[in-house]
FIVO-433823 format. One line per field, with one value per residue (C-alpha): residue number from 1; residue in three letters; x, y, z. Coordinates in steps of 0.001 Angstrom, whole numbers, always signed. Layout:
residues N
seq (NUM ...)
type (ALA ...)
X (X ...)
Y (Y ...)
Z (Z ...)
This chain:
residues 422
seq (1 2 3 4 5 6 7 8 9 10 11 12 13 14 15 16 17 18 19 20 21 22 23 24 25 26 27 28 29 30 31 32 33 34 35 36 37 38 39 40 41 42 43 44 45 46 47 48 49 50 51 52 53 54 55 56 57 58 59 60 61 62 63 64 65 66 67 68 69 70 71 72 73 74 75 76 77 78 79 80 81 82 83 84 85 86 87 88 89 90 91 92 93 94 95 96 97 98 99 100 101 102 103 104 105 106 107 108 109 110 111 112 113 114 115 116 117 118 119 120 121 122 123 124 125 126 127 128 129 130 131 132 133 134 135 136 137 138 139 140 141 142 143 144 145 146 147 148 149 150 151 152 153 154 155 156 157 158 159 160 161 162 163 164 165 166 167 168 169 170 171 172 173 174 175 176 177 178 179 180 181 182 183 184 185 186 187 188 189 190 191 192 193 194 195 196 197 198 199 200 201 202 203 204 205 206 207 208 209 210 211 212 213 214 215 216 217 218 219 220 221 222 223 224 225 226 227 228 229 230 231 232 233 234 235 236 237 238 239 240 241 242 243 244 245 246 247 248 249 250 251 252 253 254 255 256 257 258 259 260 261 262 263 264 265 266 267 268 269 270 271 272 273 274 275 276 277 278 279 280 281 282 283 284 285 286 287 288 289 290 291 292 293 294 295 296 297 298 299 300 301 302 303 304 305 306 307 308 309 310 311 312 313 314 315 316 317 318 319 320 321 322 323 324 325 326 327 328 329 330 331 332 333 334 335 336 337 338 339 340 341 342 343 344 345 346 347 348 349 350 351 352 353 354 355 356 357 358 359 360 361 362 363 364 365 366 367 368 369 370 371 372 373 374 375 376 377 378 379 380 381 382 383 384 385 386 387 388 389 390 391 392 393 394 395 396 397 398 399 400 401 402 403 404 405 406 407 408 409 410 411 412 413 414 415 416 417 418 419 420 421 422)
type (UNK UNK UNK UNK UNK UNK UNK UNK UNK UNK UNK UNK UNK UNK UNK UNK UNK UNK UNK UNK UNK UNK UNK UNK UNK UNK UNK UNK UNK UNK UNK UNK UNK UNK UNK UNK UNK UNK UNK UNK UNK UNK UNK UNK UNK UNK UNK UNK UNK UNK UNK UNK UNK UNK UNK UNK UNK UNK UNK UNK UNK UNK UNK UNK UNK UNK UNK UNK UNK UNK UNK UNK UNK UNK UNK UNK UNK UNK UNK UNK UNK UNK UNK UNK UNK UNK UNK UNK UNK UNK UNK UNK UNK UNK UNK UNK UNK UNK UNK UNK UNK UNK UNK UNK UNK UNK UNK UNK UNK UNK UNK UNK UNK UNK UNK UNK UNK UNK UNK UNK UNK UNK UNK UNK UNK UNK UNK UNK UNK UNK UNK UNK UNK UNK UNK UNK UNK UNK UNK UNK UNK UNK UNK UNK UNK UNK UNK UNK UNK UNK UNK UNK UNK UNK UNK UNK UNK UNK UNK UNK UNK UNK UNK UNK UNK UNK UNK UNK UNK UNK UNK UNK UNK UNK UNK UNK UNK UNK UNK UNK UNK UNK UNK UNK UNK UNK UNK UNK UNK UNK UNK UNK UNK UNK UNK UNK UNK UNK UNK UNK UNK UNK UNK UNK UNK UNK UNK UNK UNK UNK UNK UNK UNK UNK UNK UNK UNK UNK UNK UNK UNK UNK UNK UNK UNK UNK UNK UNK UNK UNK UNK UNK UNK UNK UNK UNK UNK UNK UNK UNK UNK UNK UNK UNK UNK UNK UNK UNK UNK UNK UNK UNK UNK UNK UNK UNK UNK UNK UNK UNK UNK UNK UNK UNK UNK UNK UNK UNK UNK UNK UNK UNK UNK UNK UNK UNK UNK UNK UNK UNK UNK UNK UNK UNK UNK UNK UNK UNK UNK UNK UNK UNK UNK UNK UNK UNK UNK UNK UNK UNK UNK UNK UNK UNK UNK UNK UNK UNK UNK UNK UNK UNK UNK UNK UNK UNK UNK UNK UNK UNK UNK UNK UNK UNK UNK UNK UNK UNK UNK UNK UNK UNK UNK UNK UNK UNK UNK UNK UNK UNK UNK UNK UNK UNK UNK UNK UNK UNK UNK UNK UNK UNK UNK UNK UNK UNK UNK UNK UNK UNK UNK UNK UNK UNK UNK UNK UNK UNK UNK UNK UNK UNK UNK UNK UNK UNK UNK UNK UNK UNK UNK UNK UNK UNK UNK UNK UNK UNK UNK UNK UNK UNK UNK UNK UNK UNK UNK UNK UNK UNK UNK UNK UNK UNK UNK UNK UNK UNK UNK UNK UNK UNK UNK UNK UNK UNK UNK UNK UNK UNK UNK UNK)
X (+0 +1310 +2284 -307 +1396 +1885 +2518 +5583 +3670 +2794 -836 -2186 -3026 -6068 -6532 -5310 -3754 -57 +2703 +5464 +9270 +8217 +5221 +2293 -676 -2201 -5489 -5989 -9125 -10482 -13394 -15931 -13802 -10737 -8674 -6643 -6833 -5179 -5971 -3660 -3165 -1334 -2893 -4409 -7337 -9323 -8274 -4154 -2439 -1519 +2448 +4254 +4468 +1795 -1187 -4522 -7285 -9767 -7855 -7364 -10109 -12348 -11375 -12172 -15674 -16644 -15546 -16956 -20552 -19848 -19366 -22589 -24721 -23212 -21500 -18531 -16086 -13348 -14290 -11276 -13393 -13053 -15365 -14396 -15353 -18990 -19556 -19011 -20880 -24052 -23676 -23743 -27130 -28868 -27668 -30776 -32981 -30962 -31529 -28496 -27515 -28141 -25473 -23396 -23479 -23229 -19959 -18322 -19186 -17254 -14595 -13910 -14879 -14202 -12347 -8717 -9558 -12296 -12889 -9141 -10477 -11803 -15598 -14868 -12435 -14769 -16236 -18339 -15594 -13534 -16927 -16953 -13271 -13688 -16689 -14684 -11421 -14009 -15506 -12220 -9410 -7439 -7573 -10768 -13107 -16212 -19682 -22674 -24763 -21981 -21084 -25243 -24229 -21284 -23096 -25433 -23696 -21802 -25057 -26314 -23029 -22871 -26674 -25785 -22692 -25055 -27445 -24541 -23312 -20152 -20443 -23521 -24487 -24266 -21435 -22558 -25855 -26162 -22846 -23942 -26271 -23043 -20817 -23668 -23951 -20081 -19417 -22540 -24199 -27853 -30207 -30701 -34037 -34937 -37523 -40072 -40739 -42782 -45848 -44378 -40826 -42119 -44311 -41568 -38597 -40906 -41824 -37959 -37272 -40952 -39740 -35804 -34938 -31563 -34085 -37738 -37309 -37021 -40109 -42475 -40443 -39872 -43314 -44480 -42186 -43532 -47170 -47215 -45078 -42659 -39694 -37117 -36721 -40616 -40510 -37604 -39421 -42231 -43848 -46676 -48114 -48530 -51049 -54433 -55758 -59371 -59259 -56440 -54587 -50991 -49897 -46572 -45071 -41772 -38489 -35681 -32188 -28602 -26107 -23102 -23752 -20816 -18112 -20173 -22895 -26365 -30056 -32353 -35897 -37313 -39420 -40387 -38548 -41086 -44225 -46814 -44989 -46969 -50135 -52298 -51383 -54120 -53535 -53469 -52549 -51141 -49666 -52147 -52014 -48403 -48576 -50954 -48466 -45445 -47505 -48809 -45325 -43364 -45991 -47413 -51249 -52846 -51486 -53849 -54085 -52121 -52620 -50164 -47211 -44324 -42228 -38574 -34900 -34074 -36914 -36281 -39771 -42293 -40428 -41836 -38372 -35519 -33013 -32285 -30463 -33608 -31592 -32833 -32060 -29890 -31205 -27546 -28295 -31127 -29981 -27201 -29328 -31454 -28732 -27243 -30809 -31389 -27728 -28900 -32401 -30874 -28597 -30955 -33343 -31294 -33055 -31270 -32495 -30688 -30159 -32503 -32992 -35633 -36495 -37538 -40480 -41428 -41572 -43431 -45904 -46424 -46629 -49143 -51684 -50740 -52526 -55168 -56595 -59221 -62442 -64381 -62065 -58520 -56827 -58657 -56574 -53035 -53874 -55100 -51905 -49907 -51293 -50372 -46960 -46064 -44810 -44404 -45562 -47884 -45487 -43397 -45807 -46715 -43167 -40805 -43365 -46517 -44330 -46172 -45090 -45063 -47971 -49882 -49806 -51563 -54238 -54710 -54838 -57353 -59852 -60063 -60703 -63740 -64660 -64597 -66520 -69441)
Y (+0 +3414 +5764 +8532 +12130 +14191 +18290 +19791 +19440 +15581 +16435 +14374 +15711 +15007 +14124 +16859 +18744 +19844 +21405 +23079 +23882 +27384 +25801 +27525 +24777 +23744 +21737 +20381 +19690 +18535 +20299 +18301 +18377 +16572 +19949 +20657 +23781 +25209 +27031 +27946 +29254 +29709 +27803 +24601 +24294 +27282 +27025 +27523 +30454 +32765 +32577 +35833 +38166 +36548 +37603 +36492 +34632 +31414 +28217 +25614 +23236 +26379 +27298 +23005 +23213 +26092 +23921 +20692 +23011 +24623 +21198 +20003 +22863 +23261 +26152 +26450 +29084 +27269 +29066 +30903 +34139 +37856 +40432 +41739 +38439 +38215 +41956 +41533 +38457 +40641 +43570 +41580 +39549 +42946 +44837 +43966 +45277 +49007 +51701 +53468 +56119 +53313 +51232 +54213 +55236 +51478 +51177 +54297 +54014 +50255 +51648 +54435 +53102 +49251 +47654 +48815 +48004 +45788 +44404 +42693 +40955 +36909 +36816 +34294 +36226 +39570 +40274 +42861 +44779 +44637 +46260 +48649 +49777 +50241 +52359 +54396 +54835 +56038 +58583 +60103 +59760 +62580 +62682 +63008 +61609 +60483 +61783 +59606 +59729 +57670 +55520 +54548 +53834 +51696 +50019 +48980 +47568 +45526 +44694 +42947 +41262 +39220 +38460 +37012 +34717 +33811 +32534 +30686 +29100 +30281 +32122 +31518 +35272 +38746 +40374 +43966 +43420 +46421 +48237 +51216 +52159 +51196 +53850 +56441 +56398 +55908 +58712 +60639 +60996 +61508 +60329 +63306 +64321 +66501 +69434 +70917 +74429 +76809 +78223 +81108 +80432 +78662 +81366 +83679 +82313 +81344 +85541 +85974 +83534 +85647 +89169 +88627 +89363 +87035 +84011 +85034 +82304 +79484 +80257 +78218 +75078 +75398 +76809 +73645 +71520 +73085 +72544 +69089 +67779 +65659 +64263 +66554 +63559 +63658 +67096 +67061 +64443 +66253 +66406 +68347 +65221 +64180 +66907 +67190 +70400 +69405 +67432 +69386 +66281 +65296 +62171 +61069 +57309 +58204 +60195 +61736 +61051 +62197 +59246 +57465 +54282 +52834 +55096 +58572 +60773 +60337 +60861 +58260 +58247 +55673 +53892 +56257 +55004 +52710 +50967 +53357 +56434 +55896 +58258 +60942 +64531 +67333 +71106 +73143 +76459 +78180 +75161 +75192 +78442 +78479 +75209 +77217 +80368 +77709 +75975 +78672 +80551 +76989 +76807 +73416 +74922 +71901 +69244 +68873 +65424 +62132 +58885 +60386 +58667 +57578 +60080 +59527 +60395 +61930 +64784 +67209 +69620 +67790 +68376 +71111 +72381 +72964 +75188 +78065 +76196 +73693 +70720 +68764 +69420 +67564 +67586 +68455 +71602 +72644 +71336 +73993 +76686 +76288 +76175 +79519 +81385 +80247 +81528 +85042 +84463 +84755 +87584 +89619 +88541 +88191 +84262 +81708 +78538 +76138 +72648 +73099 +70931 +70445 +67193 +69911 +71391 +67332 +66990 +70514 +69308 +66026 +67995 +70299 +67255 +65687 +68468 +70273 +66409 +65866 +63667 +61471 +58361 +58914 +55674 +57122 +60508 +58826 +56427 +59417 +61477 +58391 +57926 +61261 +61602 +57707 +56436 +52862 +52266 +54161 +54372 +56669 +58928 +58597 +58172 +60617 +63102 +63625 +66410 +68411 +72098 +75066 +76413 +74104 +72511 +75018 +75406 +71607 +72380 +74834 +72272 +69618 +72149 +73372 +69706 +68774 +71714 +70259)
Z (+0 -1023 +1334 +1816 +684 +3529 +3577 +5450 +8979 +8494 +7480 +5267 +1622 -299 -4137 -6208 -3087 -3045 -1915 -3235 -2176 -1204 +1341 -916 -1417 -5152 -5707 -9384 -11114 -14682 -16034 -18253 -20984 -19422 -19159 -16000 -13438 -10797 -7617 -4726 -780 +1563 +3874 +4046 +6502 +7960 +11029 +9525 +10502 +7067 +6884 +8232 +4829 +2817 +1443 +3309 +1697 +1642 +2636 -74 +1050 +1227 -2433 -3234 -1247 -3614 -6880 -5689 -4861 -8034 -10116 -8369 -9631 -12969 -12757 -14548 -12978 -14687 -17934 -19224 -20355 -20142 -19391 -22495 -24334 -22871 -23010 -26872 -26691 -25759 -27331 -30323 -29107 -28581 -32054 -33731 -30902 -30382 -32123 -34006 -31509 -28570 -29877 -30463 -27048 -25596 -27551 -26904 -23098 -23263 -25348 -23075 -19665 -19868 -22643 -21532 -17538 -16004 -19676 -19314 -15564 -16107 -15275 -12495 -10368 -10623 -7032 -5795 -4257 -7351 -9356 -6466 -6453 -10891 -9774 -6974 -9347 -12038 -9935 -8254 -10274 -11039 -14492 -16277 -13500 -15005 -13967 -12231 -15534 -17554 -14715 -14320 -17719 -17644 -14625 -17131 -19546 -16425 -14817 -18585 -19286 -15564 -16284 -19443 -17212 -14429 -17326 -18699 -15398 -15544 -12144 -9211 -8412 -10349 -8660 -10087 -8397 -5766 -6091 -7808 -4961 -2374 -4146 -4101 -962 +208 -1892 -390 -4237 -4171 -6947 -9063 -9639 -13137 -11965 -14105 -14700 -13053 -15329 -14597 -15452 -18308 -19809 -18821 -20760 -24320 -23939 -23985 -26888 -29070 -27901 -28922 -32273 -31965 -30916 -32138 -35262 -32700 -30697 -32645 -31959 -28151 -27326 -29566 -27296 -24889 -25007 -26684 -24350 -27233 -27342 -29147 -32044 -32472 -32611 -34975 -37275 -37575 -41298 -41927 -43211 -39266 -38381 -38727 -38364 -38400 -35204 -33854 -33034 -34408 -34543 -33632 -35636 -35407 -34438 -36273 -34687 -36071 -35651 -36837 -39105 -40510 -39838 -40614 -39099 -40915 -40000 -39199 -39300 -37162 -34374 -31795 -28022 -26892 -28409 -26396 -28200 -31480 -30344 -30879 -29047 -28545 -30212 -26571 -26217 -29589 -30809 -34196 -35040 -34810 -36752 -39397 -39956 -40155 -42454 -44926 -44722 -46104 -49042 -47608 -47577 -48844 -47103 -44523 -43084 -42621 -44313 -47326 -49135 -46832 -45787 -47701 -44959 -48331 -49221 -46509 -47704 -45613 -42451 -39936 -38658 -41162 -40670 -42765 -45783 -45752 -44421 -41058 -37821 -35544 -31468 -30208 -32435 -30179 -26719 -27398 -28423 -25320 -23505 -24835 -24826 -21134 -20324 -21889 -20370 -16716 -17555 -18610 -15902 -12909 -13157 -12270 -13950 -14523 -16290 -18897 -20928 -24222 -22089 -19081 -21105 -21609 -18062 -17285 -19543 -17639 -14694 -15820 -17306 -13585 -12212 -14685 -16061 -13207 -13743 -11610 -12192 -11324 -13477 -16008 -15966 -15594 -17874 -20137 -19600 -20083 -23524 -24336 -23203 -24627 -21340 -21696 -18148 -16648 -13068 -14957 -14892 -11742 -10156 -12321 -13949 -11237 -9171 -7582 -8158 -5736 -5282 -5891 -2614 -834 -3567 -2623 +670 +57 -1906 +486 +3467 +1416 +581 +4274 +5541 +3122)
């Protein structure tokens, strides 16, 4: 009978245990396909002390109880795969669901963020304090530190790929699963929360833009923004084929984005964001005689109705905002232009508002349906305002876009006092 193999204490070793010259441990293991690997400590059993100068960590029968648990449950962390590997991996899978300028800003925010760092890490040895240290040297280093909306982002993308390895069995658990929320709050970041305009402010700042002769020509499309409450693509996309005058109501079947598709910048015309955002929007306000003037003054007079040929990327004339050589509009275009006439706005004011947005008049608009739609069945009226602003889920419009503004609290307040006194 052979003599059972015996460490440098006289303990006896198990299969696939050894040690070397240097008194560090190694267990070895076959994977399903007959291929060898290695793991190692410094110690043997948990109760070992870890050698003066070494680096702590799990014993080796700790590390062999989490392969023999992972062997029984199928998972296979022996998988020699990068984070780089199964991040390209889904990226590709979900191609053919992403819009153009969703896979552009997927890619650049793995390109720029992971690929040269975390991407390089095996999915197996990724833990949540390794997803929470990328996050923290993201956030703080000293060159170019990123900002919470593109690490949201990047945690994203993470968040998908480990899905996408748990599926697979090649780890148990999602180790990205909770650590954005743990840096937030280690490195005291709140949630940010987008505010809606005043009526006040709101009426205030479209007088500025109609009484300025350096911004007077883009009134019509903010106050339209404004009061219709669309997305700047929709708004952008906009052909007079879309409106229909007679039942003041214009429909909205797609957006107009400005993206890069295969190596250069193009326009797209295509699905609006979600499924709910092909609907109908009411005229309120100015919005159709504004749409009337725009409409006689670009010679389009007799197009008064939808259900009209296809609208062609290439023939710009049945587009409601062109610029002033007749070529479309891209939305970075206008998100600096607000930006520059709220800038002016407040200096000429002494306002101070601030991170404005074309997506802020969106959310006004919510706000004010929130609280001017009133009937005698409340699901009704978010259900209502939920079909007009396209929310694919009617708790966004409850949860992001029902804020109640000041003012109105008291006016509340108010109403039920009288309705109690009844």
């Amino acid at each position: 009978m052979a003599d059972k193999r015996k460490d440098s204490r006289g303990i006896v070793l198990q299969q696939g245990e050894s040690q070397n010259a240097a008194g560090r441990y190694r267990y070895r293991y076959f994977d399903d396909l007959g291929l060898s690997h290695d793991v190692y400590s410094w110690r043997l059993r948990p109760e070992d002390p870890v050698p003066e100068g070494k680096k702590p960590g799990a014993s080796l029968r700790e590390l062999e109880k989490e392969i023999q648990k992972d062997r029984l449950d199928g998972v296979k962390t022996w998988e020699d795969i990068t984070v780089n590997k199964l991040m390209q991996e889904y990226i590709e899978q979900q191609k053919p669901y992403w819009r153009a300028n969703t896979l552009n800003s997927k890619m650049d925010t793995y390109k720029n963020h992971i690929k040269d760092t975390f991407g390089r890490k095996k999915v197996s040895k990724v833990t949540p304090d390794s997803v929470e240290n990328f996050y923290n040297e993201l956030l703080n280093r000293r060159e170019r530190p990123i900002k919470m909306g593109t690490l949201e982002l990047v945690n994203t993308l993470l968040n998908a790929t480990f899905k996408l390895a748990v599926k697979r069995n090649l780890i148990r658990n999602n180790p990205v699963t909770g650590c954005l929320g743990i840096v937030k709050k280690k490195n005291r970041i709140e949630n940010s929360k987008k505010h809606a305009l005043e009526e006040k402010q709101q009426r205030a700042l479209l007088e500025f833009m109609r009484d300025s002769p350096k911004y007077m020509q883009y009134y019509p499309f903010f106050y339209i923004l404004a009061w219709t409450g669309c997305r700047i693509g929709e708004l952008l996309g906009l052909t007079w084929y879309d409106l229909d005058f007679k039942e003041e109501i214009i429909h909205i079947n797609h957006e107009l984005s400005y993206t890069k598709v295969d190596g250069r910048h193009k326009f797209i015309l295509g699905e609006p964001k979600t499924a709910k955002g092909k609907r109908e929007i009411p005229m309120l306000g100015d919005v159709k005689e504004i749409l009337l003037q725009r409409r006689d003054f670009a010679g389009w007079s007799k197009v008064v109705s939808v259900g009209n040929p296809k609208v062609s990327i290439e023939d710009t004339r049945p587009f409601v905002f062109l610029n002033s050589n007749n070529n479309l509009i891209p939305r970075t275009t206008m998100e600096h232009l607000l930006k520059k006439i709220v800038k002016e706005y407040n200096k000429s004011t002494g306002e101070n508002l601030i991170d404005i947005t074309p997506h802020t008049f969106r959310h006004s608009f919510c706000c004010w349906l929130c609280e001017n739609v009133s009937g005698e069945n409340s699901m009704d009226d978010v259900k209502y305002i939920q079909s007009i602003m396209g929310h694919a889920d009617a708790r966004t419009t409850l949860n992001i876009y029902s804020e109640l503004r000041k003012g109105n609290a008291k006016s509340k307040h108010e109403a039920l006092k009288a309705k109690a006194q009844i």
